[in-house]
matplotlib code that plots the C-alpha trace (Angstrom):
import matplotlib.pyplot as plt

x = [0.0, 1.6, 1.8, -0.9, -3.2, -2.0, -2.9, -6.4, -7.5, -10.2, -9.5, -10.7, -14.5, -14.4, -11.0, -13.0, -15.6, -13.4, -12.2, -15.4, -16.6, -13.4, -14.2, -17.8, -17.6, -17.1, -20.4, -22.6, -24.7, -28.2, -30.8, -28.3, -25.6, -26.7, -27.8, -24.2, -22.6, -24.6, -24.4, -20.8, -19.9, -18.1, -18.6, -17.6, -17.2, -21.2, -22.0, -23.2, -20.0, -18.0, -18.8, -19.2, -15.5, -14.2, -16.0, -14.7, -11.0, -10.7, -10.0, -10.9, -8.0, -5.0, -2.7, -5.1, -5.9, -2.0, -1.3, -4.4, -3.5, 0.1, -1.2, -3.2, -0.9, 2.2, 0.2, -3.3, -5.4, -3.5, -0.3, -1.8, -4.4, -1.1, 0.5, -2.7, -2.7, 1.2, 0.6, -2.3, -0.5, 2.1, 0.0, -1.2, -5.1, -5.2, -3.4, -5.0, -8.6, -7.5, -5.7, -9.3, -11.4, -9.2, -10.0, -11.7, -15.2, -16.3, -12.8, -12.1, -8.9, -10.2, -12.7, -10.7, -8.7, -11.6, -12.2, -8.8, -9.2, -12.6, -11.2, -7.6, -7.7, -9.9, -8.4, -5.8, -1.7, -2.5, -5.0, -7.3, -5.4, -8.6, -9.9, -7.1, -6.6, -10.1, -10.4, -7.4, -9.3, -12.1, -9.9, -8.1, -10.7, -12.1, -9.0, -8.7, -11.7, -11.7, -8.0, -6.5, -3.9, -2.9, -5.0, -2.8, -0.9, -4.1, -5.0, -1.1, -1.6, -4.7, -3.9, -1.0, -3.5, -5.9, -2.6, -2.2, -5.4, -5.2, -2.0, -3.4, -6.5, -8.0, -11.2, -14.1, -15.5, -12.2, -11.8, -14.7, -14.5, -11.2, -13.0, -15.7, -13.3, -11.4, -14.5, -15.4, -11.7, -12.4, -15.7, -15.4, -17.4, -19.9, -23.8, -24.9, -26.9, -23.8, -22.5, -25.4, -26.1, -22.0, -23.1, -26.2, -24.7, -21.9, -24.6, -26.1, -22.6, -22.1, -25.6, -27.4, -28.2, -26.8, -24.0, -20.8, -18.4, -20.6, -19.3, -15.5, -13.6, -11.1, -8.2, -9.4, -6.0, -4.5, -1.8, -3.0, -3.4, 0.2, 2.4, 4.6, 8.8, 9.0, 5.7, 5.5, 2.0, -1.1, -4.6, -6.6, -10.6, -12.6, -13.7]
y = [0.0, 3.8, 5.8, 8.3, 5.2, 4.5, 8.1, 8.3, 4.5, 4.9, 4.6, 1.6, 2.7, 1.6, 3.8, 6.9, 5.9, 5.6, 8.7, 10.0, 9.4, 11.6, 14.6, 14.5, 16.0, 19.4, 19.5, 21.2, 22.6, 22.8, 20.9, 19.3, 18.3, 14.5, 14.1, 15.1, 13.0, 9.8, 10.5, 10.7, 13.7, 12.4, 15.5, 18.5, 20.6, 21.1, 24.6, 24.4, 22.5, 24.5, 27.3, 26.8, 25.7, 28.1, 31.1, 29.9, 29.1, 31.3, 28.1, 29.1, 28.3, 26.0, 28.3, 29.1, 25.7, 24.2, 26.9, 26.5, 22.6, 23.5, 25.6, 23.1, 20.2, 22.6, 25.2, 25.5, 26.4, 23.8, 25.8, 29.5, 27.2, 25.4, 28.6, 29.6, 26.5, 26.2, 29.8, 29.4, 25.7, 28.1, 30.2, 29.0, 27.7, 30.9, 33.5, 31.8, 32.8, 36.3, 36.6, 34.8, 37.3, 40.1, 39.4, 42.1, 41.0, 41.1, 40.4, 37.6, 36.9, 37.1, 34.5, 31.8, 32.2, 31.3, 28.2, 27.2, 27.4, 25.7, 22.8, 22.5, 20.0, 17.7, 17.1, 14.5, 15.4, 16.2, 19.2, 20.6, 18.5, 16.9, 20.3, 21.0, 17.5, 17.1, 20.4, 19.0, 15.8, 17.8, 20.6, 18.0, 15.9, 19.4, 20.4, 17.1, 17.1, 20.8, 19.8, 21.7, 18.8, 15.6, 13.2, 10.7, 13.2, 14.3, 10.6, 10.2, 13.6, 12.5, 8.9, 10.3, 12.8, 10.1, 8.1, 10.8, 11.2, 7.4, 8.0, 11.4, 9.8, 7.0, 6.6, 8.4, 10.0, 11.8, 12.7, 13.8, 15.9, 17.1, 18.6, 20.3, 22.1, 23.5, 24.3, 26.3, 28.1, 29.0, 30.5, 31.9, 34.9, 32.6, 33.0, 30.5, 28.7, 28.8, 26.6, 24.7, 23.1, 21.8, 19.8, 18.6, 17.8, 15.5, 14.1, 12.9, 11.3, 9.8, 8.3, 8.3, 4.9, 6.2, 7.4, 7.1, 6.9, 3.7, 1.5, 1.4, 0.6, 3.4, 2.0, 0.9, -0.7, 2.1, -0.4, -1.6, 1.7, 2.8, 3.4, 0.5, 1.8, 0.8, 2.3, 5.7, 6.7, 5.7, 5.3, 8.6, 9.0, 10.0, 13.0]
z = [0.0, -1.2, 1.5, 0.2, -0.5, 3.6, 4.9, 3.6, 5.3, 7.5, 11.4, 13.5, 14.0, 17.7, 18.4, 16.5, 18.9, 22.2, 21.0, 20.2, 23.8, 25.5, 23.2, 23.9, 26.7, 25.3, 23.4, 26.2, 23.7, 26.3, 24.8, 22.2, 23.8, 24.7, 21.2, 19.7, 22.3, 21.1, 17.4, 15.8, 14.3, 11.4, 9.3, 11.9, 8.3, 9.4, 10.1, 13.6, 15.1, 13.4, 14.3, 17.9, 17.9, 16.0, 18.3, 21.5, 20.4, 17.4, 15.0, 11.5, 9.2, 9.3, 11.0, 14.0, 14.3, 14.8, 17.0, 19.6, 19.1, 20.4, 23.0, 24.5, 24.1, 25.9, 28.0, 28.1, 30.9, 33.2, 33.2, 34.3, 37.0, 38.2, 39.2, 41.0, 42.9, 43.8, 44.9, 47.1, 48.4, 49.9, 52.2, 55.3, 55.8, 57.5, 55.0, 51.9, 53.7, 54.0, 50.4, 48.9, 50.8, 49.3, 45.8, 43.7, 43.1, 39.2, 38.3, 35.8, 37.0, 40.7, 39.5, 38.3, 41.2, 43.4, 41.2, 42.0, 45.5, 45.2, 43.8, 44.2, 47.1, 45.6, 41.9, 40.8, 40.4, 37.1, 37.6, 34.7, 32.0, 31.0, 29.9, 27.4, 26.2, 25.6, 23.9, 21.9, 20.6, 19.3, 17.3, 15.7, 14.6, 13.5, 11.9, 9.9, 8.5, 7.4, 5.6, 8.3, 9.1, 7.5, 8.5, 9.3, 11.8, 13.5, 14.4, 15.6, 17.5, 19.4, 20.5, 21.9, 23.8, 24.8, 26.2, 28.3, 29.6, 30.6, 32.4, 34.1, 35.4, 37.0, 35.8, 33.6, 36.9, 37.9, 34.0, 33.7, 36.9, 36.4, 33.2, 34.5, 36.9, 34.0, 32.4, 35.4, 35.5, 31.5, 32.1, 35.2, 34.4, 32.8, 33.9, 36.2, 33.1, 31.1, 34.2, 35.1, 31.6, 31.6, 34.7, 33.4, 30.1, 32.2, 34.5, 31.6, 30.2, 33.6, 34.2, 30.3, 29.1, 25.8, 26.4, 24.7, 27.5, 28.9, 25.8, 27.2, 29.7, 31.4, 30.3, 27.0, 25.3, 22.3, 22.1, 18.8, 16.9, 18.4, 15.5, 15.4, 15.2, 11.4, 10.8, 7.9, 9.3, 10.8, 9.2, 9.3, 9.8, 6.6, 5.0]

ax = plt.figure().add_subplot(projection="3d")
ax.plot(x, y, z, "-o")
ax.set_aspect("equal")
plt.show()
């Protein structure tokens, strides 16, 4: 098989569907967010995805795309709530109380910081990394089908995203969790809607009879869609 002929072969449906079910999370569209979280969207050229993605991350060509791909994978919104949180670690119980209650009210940056101190204690080593790595899967499943990145090196890029996510969490409960928090950090001057339908929409992941993240396992084994050391590329999902 040419390596062209190799680039265009269609992914393992159940891996597009594992990863699928880690992306689906972002699509807290209100009433439609269960509905794209059951259905595959194996066309995210259509309008409505697109352009919800490309509003909130500013997404709309190839060279936006790579970059807020490299941001997430290096940076994201893990590195600025990690300061936060090493920062507020520091203090004592009794200095961090004083240094929350100081905060300017209506300040976005006063905001997040009282997510982090909401929910530093009670989230994983690895933080908010579900937040970005999620956001990851979705932009580059985006970005692929829009032509925005070889194919084969989007589906390279993401199982090495949904490795980490294995490695960084222990099950789809803390994942999950561990992504609502960064969701909460990101829209921190969000309405309380904005807010509430995120945790409906991963209620209804968690407990839906439907739902995509019930068909797997946590640790469901990428060992066989690993690019092999004498492999030129890996098979890439369809237009």
């Amino acid at each position: 098989m040419t390596k062209e002929a190799e680039n265009e072969k269609e992914i393992d449906p159940k891996l597009s569907r594992y990863l699928h079910a880690l992306s689906s999370v972002c699509l807290n569209q209100k009433r439609l967010a269960y509905y794209l979280a059951i259905h595959e969207y194996n066309r995210l050229r259509d309008t409505f995805l697109r352009l919800r993605i490309d509003n909130r991350w500013d997404t709309g060509d190839a060279t936006k795309t790579k970059e807020r791909l490299t941001w997430f994978l290096e940076h994201g919104r893990r590195t600025e709530f990690n300061q936060h949180r090493h920062v507020l670690s520091t203090l004592s119980d009794a200095n961090r109380s004083n240094y929350i209650a100081s905060l300017k009210k209506g300040d976005l940056e006063s905001a997040r910081q009282l997510v982090v101190y909401a929910y530093m204690n009670r989230l994983p080593h690895a933080g908010i990394a579900a937040f970005d790595y999620a956001w990851y899967l979705i932009i580059c499943k985006a970005g692929a089908q829009q032509s925005y990145l070889p194919k084969a090196e989007a589906v390279e890029g993401m199982l090495d995203v949904a490795k980490r996510i294995q490695l960084a969490y222990s099950s789809w409960e803390e994942y999950l969790f561990a992504y609502a928090c960064g969701n909460l950090y990101d829209e921190a001057a969000a309405s309380k809607n904005t807010r509430k339908a995120t945790e409906a929409h991963i209620l209804k992941l968690l407990t839906g009879k439907y739902s995509p993240i019930r068909e797997f396992d946590w640790k469901f084994d990428l060992t066989p869609y690993l690019p092999s050391p004498h492999a030129e590329c890996l098979p890439a999902f369809s237009s």
